[in-house]
SERO-4910 file (N, C-alpha, C, O; in steps of 0.05 Angstrom, whole numbers):
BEGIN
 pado doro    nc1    nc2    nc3   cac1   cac2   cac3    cc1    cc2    cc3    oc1    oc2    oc3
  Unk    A   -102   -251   -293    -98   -269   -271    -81   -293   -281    -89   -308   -298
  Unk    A    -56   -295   -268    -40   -324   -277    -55   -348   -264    -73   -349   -248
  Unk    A    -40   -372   -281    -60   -395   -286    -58   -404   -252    -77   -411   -237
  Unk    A    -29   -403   -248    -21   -413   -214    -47   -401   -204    -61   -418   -194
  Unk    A    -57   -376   -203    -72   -373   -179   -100   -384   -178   -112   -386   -156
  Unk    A   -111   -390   -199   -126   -404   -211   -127   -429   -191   -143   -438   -173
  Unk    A    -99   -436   -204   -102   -477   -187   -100   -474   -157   -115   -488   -143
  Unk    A    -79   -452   -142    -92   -449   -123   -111   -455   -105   -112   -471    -86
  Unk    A   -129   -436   -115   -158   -423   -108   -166   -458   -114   -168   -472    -94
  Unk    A   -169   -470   -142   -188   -489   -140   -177   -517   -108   -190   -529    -92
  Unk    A   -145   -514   -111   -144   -530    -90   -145   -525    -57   -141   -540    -38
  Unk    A   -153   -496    -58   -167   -489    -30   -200   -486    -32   -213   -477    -13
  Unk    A   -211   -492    -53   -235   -495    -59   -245   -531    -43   -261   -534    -24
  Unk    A   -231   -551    -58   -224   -578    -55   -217   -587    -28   -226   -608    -18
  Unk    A   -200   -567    -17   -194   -577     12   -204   -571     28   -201   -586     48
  Unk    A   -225   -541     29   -236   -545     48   -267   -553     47   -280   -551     67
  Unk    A   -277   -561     24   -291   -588     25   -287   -613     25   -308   -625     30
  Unk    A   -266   -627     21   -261   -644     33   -262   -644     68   -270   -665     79
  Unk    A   -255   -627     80   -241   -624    108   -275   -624    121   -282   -640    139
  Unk    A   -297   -601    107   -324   -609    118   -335   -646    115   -347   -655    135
  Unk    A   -331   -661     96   -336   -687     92   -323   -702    107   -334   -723    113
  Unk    A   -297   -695    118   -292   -708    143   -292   -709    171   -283   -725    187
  Unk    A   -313   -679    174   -321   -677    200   -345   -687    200   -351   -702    219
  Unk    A   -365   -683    180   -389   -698    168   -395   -724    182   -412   -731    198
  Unk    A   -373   -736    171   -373   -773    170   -361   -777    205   -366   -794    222
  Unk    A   -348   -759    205   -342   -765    237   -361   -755    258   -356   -762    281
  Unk    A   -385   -739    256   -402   -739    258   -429   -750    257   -450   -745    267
  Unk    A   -419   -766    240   -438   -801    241   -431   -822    237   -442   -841    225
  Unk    A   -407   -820    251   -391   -852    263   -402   -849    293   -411   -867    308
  Unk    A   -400   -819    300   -403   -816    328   -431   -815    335   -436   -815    359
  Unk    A   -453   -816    317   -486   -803    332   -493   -847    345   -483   -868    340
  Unk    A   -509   -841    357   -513   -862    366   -533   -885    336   -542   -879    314
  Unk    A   -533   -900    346   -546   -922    332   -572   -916    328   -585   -915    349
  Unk    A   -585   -912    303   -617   -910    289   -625   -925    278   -610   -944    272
  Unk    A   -646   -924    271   -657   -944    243   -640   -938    226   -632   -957    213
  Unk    A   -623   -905    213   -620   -898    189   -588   -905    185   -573   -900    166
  Unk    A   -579   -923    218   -556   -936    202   -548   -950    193   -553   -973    201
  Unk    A   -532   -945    172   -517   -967    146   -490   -973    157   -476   -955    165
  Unk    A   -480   -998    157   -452  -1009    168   -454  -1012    143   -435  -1028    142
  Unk    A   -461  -1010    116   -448  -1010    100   -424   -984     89   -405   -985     73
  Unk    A   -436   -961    108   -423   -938    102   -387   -941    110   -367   -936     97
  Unk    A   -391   -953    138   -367   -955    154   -345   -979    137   -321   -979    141
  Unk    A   -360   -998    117   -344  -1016    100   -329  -1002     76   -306  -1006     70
  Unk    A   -353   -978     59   -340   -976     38   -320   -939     50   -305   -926     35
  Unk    A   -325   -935     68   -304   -916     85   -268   -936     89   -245   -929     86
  Unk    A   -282   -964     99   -247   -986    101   -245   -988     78   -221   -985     71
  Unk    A   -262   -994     54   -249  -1001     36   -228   -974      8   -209   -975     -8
  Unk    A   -248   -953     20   -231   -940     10   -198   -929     25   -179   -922     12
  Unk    A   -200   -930     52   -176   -924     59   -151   -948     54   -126   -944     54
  Unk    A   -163   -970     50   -141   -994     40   -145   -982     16   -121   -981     11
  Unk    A   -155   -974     -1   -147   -978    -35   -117   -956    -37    -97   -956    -51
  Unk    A   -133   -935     -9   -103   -902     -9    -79   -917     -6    -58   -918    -19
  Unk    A    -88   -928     13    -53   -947     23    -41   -966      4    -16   -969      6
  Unk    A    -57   -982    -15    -54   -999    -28    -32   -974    -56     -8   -975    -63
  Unk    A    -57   -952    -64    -34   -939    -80    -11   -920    -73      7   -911    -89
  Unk    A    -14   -916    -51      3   -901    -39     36   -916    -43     57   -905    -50
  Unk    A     30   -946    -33     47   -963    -31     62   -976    -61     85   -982    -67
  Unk    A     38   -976    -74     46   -972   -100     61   -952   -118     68   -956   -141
  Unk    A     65   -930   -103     77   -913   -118    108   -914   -119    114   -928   -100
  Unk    A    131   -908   -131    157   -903   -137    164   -894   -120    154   -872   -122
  Unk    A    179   -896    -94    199   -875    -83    216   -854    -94    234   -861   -109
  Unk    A    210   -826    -88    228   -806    -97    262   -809    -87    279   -792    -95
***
């Protein structure tokens, strides 16, 4: 088995768990309000999408 199919496989392994974690979380932005919610979740959810943008922006233009 070449190594390519290898990395492949692991990055369709990766993506489509990632892709469940973001129906997940959008699935409890959306449930209504409980005792068991944390607005801290919804902070460190902003803070990580500014850190993407922050390096994103940081990166070199090709």
């Amino acid at each position: 088995m070449r190594l390519r199919f290898i990395y492949l496989g692991m990055i369709a392994e990766v993506a489509g768990h990632a892709g469940h974690a973001d129906i997940l979380a959008e699935q409890v932005q959306a449930a209504p309000s409980t005792h068991l919610h944390r607005p801290a979740v919804s902070e460190a959810s902003h803070l990580w999408h500014q850190a993407e943008r922050t390096v994103a922006s940081d990166s070199p233009a090709d």
